[in-house]
Structure formats: C-alpha cells, structure tokens
N, CA, C and O atoms as a GROMACS GRO file, in nm:
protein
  204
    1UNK      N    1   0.082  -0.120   0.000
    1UNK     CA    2   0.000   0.000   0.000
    1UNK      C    3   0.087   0.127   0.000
    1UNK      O    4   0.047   0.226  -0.061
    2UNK      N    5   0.190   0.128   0.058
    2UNK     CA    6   0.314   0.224   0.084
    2UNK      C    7   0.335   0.272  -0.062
    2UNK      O    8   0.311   0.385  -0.106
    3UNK      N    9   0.389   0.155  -0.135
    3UNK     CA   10   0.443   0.186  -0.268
    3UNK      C   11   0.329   0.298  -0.389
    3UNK      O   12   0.349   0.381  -0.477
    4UNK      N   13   0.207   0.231  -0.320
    4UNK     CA   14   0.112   0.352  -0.371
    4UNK      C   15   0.094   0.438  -0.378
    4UNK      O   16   0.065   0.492  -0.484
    5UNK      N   17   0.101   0.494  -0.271
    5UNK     CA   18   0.128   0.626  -0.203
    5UNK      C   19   0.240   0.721  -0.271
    5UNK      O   20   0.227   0.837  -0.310
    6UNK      N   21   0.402   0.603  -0.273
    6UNK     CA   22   0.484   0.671  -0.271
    6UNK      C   23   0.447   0.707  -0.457
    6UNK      O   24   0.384   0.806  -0.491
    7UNK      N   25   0.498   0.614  -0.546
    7UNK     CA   26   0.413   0.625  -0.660
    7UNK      C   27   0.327   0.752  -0.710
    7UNK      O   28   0.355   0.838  -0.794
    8UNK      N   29   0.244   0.740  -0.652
    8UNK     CA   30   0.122   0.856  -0.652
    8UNK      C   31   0.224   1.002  -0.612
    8UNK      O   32   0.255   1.089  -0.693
    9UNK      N   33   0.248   0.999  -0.520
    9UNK     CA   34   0.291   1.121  -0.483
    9UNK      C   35   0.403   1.175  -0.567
    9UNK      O   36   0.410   1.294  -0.601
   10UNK      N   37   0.512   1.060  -0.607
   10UNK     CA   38   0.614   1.076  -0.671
   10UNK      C   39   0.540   1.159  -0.797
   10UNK      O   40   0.566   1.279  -0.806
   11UNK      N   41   0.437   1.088  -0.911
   11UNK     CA   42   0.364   1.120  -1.045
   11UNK      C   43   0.332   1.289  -0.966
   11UNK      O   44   0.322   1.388  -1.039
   12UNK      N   45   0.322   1.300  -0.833
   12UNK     CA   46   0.223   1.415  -0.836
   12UNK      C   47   0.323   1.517  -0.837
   12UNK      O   48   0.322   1.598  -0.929
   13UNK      N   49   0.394   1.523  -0.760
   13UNK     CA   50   0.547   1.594  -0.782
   13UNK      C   51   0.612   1.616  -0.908
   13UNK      O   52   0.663   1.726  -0.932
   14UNK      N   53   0.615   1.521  -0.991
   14UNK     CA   54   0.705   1.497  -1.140
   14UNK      C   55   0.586   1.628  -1.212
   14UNK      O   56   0.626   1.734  -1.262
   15UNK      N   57   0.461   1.592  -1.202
   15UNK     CA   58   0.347   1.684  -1.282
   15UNK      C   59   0.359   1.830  -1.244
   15UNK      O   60   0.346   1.934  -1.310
   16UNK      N   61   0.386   1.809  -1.128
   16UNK     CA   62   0.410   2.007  -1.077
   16UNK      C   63   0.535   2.035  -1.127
   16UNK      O   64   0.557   2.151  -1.164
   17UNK      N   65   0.627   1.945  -1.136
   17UNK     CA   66   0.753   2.029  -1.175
   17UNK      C   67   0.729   2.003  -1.297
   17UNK      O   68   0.608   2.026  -1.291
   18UNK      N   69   0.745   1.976  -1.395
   18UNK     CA   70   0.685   2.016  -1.558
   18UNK      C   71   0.625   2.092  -1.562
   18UNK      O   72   0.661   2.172  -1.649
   19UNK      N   73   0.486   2.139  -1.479
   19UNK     CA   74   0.409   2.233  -1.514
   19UNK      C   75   0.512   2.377  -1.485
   19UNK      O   76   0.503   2.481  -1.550
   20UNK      N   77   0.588   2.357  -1.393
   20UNK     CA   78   0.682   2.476  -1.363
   20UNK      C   79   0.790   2.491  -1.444
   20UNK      O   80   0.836   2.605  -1.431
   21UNK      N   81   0.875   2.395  -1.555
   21UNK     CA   82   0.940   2.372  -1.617
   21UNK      C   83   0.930   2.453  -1.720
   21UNK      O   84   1.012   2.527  -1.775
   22UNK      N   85   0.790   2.422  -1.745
   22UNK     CA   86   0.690   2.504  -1.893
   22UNK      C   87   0.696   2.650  -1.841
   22UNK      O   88   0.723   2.743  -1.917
   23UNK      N   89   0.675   2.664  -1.735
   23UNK     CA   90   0.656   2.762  -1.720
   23UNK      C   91   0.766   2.892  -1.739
   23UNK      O   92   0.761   3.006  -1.785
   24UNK      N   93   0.849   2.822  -1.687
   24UNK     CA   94   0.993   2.901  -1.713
   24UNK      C   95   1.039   2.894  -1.814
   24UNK      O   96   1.136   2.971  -1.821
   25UNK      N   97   1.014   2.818  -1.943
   25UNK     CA   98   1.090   2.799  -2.104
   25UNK      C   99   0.990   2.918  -2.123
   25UNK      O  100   1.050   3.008  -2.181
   26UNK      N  101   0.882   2.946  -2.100
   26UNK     CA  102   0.751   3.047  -2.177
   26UNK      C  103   0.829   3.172  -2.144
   26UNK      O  104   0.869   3.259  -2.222
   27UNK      N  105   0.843   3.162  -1.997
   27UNK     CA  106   0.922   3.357  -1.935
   27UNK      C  107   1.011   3.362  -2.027
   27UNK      O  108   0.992   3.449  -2.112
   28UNK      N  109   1.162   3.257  -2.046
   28UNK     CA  110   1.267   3.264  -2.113
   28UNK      C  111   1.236   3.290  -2.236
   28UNK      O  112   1.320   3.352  -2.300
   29UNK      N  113   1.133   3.260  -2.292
   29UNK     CA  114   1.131   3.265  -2.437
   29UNK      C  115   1.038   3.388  -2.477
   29UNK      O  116   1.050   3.434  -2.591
   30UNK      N  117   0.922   3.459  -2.362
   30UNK     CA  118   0.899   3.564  -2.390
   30UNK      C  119   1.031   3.677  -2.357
   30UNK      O  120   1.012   3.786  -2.412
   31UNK      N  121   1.130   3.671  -2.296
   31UNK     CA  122   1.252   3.781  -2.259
   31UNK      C  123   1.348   3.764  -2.354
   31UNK      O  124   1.420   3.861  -2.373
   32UNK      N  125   1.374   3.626  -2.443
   32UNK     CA  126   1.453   3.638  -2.569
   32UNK      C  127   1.361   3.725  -2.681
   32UNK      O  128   1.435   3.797  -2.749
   33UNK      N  129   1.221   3.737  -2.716
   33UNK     CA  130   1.216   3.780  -2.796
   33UNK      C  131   1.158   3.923  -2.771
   33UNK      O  132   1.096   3.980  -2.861
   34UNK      N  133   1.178   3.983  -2.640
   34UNK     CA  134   1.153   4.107  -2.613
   34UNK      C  135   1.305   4.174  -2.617
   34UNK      O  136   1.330   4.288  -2.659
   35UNK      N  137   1.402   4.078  -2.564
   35UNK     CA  138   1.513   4.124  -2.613
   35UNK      C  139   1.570   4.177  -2.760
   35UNK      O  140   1.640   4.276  -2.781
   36UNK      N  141   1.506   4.059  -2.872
   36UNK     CA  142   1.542   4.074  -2.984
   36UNK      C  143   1.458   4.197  -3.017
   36UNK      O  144   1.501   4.296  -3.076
   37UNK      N  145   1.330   4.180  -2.970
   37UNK     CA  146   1.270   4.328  -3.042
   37UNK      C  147   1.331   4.472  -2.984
   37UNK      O  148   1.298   4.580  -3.033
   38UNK      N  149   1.428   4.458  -2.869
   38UNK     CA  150   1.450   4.588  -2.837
   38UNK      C  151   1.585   4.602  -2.893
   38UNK      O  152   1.647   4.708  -2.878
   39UNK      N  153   1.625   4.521  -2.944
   39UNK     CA  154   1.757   4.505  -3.022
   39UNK      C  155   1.703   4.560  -3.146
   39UNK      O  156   1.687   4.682  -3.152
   40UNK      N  157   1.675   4.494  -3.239
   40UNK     CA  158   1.605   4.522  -3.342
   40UNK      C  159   1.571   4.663  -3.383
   40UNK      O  160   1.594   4.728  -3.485
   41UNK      N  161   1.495   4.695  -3.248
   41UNK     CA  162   1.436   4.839  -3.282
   41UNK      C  163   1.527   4.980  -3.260
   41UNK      O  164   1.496   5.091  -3.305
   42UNK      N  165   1.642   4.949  -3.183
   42UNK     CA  166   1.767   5.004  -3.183
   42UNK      C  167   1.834   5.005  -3.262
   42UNK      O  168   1.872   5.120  -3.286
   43UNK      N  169   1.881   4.924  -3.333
   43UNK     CA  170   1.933   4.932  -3.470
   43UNK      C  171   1.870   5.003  -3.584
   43UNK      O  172   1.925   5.058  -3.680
   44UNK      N  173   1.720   4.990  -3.550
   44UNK     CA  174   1.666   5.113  -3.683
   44UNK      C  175   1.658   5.259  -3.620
   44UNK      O  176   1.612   5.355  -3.682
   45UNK      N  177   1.707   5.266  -3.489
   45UNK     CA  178   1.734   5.425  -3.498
   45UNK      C  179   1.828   5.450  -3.492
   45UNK      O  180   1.853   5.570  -3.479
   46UNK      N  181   1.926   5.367  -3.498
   46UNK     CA  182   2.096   5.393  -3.504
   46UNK      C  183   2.113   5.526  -3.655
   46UNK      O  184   2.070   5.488  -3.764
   47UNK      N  185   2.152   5.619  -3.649
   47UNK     CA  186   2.163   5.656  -3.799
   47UNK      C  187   2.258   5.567  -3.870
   47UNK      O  188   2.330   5.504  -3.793
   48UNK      N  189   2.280   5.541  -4.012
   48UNK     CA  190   2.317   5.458  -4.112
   48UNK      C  191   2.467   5.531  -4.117
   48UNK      O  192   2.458   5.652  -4.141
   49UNK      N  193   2.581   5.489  -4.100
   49UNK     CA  194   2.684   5.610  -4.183
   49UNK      C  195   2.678   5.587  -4.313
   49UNK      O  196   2.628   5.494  -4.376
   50UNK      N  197   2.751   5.710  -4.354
   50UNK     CA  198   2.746   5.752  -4.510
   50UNK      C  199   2.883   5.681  -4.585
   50UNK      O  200   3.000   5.699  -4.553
   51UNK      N  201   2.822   5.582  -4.707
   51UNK     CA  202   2.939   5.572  -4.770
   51UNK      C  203   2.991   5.681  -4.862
   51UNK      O  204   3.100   5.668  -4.918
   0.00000   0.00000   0.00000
C-alpha cells in the first residue's frame, strides 16, 4: 500500500515540476524575444553612416 502512495505522490510531484518547467521555457522565451525586439528596434534608430 506504501508503494502507492509513494508512486502517486512521486507522479504528483514529477506533474508540478513540468508544469513549472513550462513555465519558465515560456518567461525565457517571452525575454529572448523582447530582447530581440528591443535590439532590433535600436538598430533602426541607429543613424546609417554615409558611404
């Protein structure tokens, strides 16, 4: 009956940390592409030099 328990609890643990896993690739991956857009958008106000 133990092993059930432990089992169970173990699946229930493994499920929260994935759900938190996800959660942190989403932040990381919304701050890479807020990065790139503030990159991005810096470079088009950089003036161009003149050849």
């Amino acid at each position: 009956m133990a092993s059930i328990w432990r089992d169970f609890l173990g699946a229930l643990v493994d499920a929260l940390r994935h759900r938190d896993q996800q959660v942190l690739r989403d932040e990381r991956r919304r701050a890479l592409e807020k990065l790139a857009d503030q990159k991005i958008d810096a470079d088009r106000r950089r003036p161009r030099p003149e050849r």
